[in-house]
C-alpha positions as CSV (number, residue, x, y, z in Angstrom):
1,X,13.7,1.8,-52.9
2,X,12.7,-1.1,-50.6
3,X,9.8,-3.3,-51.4
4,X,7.7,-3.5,-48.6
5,X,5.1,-5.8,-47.1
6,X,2.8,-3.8,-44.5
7,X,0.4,-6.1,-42.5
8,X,-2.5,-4.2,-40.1
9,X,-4.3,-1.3,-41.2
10,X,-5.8,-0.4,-38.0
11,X,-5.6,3.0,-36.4
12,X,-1.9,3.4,-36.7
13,X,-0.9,0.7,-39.3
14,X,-2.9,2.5,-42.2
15,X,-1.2,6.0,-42.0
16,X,1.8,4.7,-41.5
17,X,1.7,2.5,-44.7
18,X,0.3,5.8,-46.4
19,X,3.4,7.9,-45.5
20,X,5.7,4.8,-46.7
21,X,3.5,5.7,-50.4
22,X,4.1,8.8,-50.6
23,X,7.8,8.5,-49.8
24,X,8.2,6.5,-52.6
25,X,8.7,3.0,-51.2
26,X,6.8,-0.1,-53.4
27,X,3.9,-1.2,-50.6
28,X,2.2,-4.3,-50.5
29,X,-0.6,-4.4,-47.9
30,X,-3.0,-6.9,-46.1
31,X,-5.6,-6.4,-43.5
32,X,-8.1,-8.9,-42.2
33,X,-10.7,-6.4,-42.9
34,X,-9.9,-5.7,-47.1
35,X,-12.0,-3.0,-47.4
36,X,-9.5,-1.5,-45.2
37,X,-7.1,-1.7,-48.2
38,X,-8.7,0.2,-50.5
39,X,-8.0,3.7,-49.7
40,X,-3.9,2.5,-49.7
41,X,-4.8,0.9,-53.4
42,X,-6.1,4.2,-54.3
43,X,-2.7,5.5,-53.0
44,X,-0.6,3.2,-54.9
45,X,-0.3,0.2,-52.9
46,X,-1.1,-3.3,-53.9
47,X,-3.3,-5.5,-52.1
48,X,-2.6,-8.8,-51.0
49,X,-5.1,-11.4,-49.9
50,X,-2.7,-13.2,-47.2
51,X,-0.1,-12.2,-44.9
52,X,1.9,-14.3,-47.2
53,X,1.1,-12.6,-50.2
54,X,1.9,-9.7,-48.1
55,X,5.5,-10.4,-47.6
56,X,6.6,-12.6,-49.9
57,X,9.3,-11.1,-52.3
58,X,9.3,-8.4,-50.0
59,X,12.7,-6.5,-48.7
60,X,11.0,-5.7,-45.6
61,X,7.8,-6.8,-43.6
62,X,6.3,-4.1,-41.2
63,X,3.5,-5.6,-38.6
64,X,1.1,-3.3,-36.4
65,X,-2.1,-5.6,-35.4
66,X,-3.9,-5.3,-32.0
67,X,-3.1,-8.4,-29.7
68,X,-1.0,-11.9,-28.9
69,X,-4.3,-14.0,-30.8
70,X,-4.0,-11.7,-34.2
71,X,0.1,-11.7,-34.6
72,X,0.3,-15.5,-34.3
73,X,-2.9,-15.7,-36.9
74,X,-0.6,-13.6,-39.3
75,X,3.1,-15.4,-38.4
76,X,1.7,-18.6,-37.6
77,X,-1.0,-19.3,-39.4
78,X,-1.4,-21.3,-42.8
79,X,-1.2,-18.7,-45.0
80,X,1.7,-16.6,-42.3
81,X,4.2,-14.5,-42.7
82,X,6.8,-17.2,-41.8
83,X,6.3,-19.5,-44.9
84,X,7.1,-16.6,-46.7
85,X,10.7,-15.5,-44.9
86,X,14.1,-16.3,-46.6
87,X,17.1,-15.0,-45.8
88,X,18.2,-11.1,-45.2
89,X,14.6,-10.3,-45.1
90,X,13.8,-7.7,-42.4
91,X,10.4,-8.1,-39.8
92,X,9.9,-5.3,-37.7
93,X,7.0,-5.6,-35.2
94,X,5.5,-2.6,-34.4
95,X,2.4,-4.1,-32.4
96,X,2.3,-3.5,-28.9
97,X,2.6,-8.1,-27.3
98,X,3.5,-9.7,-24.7
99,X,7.8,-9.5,-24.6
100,X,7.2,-13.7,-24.6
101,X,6.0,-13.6,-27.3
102,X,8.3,-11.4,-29.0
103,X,11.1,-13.3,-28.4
104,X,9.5,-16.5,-30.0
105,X,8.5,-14.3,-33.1
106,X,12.3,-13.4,-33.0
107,X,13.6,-17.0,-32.9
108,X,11.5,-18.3,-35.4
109,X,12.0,-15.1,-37.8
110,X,15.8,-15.7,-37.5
111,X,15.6,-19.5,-37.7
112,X,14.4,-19.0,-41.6
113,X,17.8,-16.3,-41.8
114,X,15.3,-13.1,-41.9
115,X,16.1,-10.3,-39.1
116,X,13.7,-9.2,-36.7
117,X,13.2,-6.0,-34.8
118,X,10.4,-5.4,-32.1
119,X,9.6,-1.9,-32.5
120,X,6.2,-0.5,-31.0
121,X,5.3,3.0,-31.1
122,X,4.4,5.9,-29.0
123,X,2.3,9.2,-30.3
124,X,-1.0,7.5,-31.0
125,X,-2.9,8.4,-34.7
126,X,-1.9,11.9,-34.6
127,X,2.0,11.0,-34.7
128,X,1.0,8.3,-37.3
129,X,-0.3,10.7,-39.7
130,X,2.4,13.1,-38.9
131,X,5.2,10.5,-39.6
132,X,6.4,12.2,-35.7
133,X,6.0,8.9,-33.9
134,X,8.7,7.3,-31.6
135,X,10.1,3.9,-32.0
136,X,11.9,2.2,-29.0
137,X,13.0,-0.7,-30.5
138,X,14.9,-4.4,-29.6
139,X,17.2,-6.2,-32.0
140,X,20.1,-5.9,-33.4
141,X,21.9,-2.6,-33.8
142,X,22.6,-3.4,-37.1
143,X,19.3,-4.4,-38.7
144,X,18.2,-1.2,-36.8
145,X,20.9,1.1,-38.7
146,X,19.9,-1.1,-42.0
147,X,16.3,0.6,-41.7
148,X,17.1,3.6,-41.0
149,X,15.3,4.7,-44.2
150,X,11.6,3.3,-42.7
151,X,12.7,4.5,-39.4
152,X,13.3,8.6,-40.9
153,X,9.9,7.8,-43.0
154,X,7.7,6.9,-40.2
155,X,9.1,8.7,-37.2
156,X,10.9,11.3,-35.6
157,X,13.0,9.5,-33.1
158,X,14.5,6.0,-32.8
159,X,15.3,4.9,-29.3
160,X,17.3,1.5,-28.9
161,X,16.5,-0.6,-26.4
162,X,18.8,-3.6,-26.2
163,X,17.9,-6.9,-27.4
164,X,14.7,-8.7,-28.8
165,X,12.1,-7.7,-26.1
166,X,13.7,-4.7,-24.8
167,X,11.2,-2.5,-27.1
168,X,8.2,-4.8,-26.2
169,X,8.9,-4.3,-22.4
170,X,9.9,-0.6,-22.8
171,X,6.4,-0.2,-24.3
172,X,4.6,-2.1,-21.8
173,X,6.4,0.1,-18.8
174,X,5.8,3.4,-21.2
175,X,2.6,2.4,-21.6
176,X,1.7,1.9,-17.5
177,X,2.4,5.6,-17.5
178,X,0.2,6.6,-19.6
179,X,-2.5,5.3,-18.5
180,X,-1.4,6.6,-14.6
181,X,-1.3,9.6,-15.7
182,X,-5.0,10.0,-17.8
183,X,-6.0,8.5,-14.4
184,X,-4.9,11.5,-12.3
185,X,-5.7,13.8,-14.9
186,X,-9.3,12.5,-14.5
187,X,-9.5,12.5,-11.0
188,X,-7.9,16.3,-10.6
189,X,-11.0,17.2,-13.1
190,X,-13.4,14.9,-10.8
191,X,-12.4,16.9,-7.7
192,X,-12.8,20.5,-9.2
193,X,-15.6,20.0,-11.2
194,X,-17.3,18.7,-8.7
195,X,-16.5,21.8,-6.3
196,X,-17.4,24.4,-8.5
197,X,-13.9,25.2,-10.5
198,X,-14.2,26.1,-14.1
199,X,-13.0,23.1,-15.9
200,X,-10.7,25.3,-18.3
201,X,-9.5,27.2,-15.3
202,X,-8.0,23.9,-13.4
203,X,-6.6,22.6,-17.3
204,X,-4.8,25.7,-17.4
205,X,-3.5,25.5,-13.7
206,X,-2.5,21.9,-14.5
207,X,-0.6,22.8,-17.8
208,X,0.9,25.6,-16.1
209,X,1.9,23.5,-12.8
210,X,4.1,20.5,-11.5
211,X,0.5,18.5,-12.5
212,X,1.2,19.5,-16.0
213,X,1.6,16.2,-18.2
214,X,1.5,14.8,-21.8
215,X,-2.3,13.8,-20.5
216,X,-3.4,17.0,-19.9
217,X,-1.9,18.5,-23.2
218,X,-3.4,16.1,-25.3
219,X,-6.4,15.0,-23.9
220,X,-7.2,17.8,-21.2
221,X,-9.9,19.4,-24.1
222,X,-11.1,16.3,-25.7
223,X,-12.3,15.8,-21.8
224,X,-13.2,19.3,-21.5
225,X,-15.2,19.3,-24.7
226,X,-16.2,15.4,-24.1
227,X,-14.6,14.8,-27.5
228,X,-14.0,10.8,-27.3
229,X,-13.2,10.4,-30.7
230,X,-10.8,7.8,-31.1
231,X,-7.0,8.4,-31.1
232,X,-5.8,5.3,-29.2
233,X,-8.6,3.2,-27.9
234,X,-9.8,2.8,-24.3
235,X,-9.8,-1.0,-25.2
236,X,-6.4,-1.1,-26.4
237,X,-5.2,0.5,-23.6
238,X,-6.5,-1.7,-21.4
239,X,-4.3,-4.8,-23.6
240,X,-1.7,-3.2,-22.5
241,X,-2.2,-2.2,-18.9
242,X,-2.9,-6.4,-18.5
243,X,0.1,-6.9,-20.9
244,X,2.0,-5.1,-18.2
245,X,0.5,-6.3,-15.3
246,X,0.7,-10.1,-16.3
247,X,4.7,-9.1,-17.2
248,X,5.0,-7.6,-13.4
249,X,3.6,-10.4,-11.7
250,X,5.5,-13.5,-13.4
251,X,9.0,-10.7,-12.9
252,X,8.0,-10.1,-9.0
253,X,7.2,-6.2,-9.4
254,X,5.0,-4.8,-6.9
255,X,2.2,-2.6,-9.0
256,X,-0.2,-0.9,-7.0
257,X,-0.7,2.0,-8.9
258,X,-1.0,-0.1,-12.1
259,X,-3.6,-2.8,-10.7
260,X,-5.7,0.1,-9.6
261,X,-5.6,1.3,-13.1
262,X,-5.8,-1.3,-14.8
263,X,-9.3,-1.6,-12.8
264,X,-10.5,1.9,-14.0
265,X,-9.7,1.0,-17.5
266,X,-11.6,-2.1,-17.1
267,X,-14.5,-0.4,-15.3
268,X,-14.9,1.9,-18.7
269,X,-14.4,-1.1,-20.8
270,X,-17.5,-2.4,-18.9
271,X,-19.7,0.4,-18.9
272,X,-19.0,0.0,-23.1
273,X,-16.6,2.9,-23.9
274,X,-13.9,0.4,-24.8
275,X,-14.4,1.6,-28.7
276,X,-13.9,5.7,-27.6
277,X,-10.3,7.2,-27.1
278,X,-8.7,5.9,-23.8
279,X,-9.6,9.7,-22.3
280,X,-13.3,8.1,-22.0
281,X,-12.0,6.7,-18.7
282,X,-13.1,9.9,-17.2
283,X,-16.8,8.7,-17.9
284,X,-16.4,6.5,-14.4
285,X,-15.2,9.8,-12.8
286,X,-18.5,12.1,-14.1
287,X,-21.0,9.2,-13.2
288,X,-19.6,9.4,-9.6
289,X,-20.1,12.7,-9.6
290,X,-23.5,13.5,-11.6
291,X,-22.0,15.7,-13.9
292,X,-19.5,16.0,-16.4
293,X,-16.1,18.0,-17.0
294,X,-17.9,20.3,-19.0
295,X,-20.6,21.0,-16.5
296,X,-23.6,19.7,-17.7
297,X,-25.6,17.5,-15.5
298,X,-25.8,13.6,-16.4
299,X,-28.9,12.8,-18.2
């Protein structure tokens, strides 16, 4: 089995490295916060102090940390993945960054004769656990078919992209969706609730109807039942939503429906929900109308 290096035990990094365990691959895993580490150690892994340590002697080095400022800390800093790299060494990226900055990883992997794959992920921490995530992924079509066995560990579907970047953008534009759509799915609760409908009465219309979205599946009850525990942060989603816009404007793309998001997002991020699942954007919509989903009035 492959040795592993597994940087970024956030949200999605840490069951992701767990289901690497428990197939059986040798793990090595850092995270800026080590306490983080210790559940994985209790799994089998072995803890590393640097990103370095991390990767070095490793057949493969797995990233998934939360911005542009963190991956260049663990690539470019001092004690970075890169001064750890020789050849036929495999980095696969699985952070959601700016596809500039993906490309530079990508050169400067490949300049020390390691591969590199950016592969960011859709199906938030319930997919991670699962191992049911979805990779879209840029690179090579070789280095992808030479992780294959990561790929089948961690995922149920492998989508490729095109080159270095392609999975980064793919993300980015994947991502604007999403966060369109728990915008609309917000606003068609805002507009019942506030007349009177049953909130479980419009989900189910919704579900049932040409409204009916990935949205309202998974996060039409955790509104409902104001459940903002944390599957994919409101914070996070907001990264990416300015990821995306700053990619539209320097490519020429008119955006209006992903400014006005973006704006929502940053409205929630404001009022402090940034820390709650990204379905707390519907807090904006229930202070506009004095009430919530549920029914209850604001206190």
């Amino acid at each position: 089995m492959k040795k592993i290096g597994f940087v970024g035990l956030g949200t999605m990094g840490a069951p992701m490295a767990s289901n690497l365990l428990k197939k059986g691959f040798e793990v090595t895993v850092y995270n800026r916060t080590a306490s983080k580490c210790e559940p994985l150690v209790a799994e089998g892994a072995a803890s590393a102090a640097t990103p370095r340590e991390a990767s070095a002697g490793r057949d493969v080095v797995i990233t998934m940390v939360s911005n542009d400022d963190s991956i260049r800390e663990v690539f470019y800093g001092e004690n970075g993945i890169l001064n750890s790299l020789i050849p036929g060494m495999t980095v696969i990226d699985s952070s959601t960054i700016s596809p500039g900055l993906v490309k530079e990883l990508a050169s400067s992997v490949q300049e020390k004769g390691a591969e590199f794959l950016d592969a960011p992920v859709t199906g938030s921490k319930p997919a991670a656990v699962d191992g049911t995530l979805v990779f879209m992924v840029g690179g090579e079509a070789s280095t992808l078919e030479s992780s294959s066995d990561i790929f089948d560990t961690l995922g149920k579907k492998v989508i490729h992209m095109g080159p270095n970047g392609s999975g980064s953008v793919a993300k980015l534009a994947h991502n604007t969706m999403v966060g369109i759509n728990n915008l609309a799915l917000a606003e068609g609760f805002a507009i019942a609730t506030k007349s009177g409908i049953p909130a479980d009465n419009f989900l189910e219309l919704v579900q049932l109807g040409s409204a009916g979205s990935k949205a309202a599946d998974l996060k039409g009850r955790k509104i409902i039942e104001a459940d903002f525990s944390n599957q994919f942060s409101l914070a996070l989603m907001l990264k990416d939503l300015k990821l995306a816009s700053s990619l539209t404007d320097s490519s020429g793309i008119p955006t209006p429906l992903l400014n006005l998001t973006k704006n929502l997002f940053q409205a929630g991020q404001t009022q402090g929900y940034g820390d709650e699942d990204l379905s707390a954007v519907v807090k904006c919509y229930e202070a506009w109308i004095g009430q919530t989903i549920g029914g209850k009035p604001l206190q």
